[in-house]
N, C-alpha and C positions, 0 to 999 in steps of 0.2 A: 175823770178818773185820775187819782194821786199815783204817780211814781211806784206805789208799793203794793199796791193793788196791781197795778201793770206788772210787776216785777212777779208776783203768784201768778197772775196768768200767763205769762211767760214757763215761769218754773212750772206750773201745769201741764202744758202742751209736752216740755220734754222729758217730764216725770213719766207723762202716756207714752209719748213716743220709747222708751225704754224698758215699759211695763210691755207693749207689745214685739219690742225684741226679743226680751228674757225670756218670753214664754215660747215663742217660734225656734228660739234658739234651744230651749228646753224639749220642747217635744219634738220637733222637726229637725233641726241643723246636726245637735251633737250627735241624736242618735243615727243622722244619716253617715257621719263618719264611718262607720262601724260597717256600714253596705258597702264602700270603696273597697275594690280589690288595692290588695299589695304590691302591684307593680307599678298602680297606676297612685298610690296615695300619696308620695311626696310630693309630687306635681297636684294631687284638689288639694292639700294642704295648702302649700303654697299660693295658690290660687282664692283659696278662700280667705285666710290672712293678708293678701294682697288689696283684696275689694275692702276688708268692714273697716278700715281705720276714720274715715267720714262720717258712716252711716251707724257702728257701733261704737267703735273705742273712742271718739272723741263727745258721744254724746252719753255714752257711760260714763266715762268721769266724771263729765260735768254732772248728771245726776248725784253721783258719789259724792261730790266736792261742795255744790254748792246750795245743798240746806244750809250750811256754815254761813254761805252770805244771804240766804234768805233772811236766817236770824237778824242781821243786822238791816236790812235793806226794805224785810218785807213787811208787813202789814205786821200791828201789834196780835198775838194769837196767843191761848195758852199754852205755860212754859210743856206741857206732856206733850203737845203737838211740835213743836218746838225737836222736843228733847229726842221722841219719836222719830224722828225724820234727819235729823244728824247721826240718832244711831244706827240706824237702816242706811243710810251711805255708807258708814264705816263697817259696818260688814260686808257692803257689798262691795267696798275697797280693799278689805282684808282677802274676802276670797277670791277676787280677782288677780291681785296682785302674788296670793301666798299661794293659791292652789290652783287655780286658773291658766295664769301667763306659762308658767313653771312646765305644765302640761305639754300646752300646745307647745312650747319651744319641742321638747321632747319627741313629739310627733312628728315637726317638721324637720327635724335632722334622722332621727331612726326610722322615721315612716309607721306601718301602719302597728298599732299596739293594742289588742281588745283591751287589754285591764287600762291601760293609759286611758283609754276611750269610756270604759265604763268607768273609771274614776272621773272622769270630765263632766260626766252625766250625772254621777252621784253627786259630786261635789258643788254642780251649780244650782244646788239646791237651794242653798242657802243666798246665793244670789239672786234667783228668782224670790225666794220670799222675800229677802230683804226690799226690794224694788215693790213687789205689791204692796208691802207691807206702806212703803213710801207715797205710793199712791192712794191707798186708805186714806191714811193723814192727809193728803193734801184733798181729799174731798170734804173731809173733817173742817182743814181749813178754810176754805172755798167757802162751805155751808157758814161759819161763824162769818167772817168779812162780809160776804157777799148777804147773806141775812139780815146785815143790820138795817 
């Protein structure tokens, strides 16, 4: 197997690995925010932004980041799959960064905030699709490479 094939199935594994955070963090994680009482939330905030920087925020960027080097690195594919999957990181970069981080910081200095909290919910919406949407494509790609 060439280098660039290795490098999709690499990029595979943590494209998955991120498609099933989004969504746990989508139906599970944010909305459990919202069950924390008020005296005790700035402490599970803190706690919870303590644990995922491993296990989420460095493997979400990377998802985010590097379609960019897929393009150069991975296996030749069409330019829509290509284009598809760089702009699905970049939204899910935008809303990370623009509506996401912004949030929690919010949360973990004020403590507990329903609207902060149902905006966190609303807002990772676009995160979660972006990430399926990244996923799509790379089964898209898989099928093309790995079909030949």
């Amino acid at each position: 197997m060439d280098n660039s094939k290795l490098y999709l199935l690499l990029w595979t594994a943590l494209c998955f690995w991120c498609l099933g955070q989004v969504w746990f963090g989508q139906i599970v994680i944010y909305p459990l925010f919202a069950k924390v009482g008020q005296a005790d939330y700035v402490g599970y905030h803190r706690f919870y932004t303590s644990r995922i920087p491993l296990v989420v925020i460095v493997p979400g960027f990377a998802c985010f980041l590097l379609p960019v080097a897929l393009t150069f690195l991975g296996p030749a594919v069409p330019a829509w799959m290509t284009a598809g999957n760089v702009a699905a990181g970049i939204v899910g970069l935008l809303v990370t960064v623009g509506l996401a981080i912004p949030r929690h910081g919010k949360l973990e200095k004020s403590g507990k905030n329903e609207a902060l909290i149902a905006e966190l919910v609303r807002y990772n919406w676009p995160r979660t699709a972006s990430i399926t949407v990244q996923a799509a494509v790379t089964m898209f790609m898989l099928a093309h490479v790995l079909g030949d």
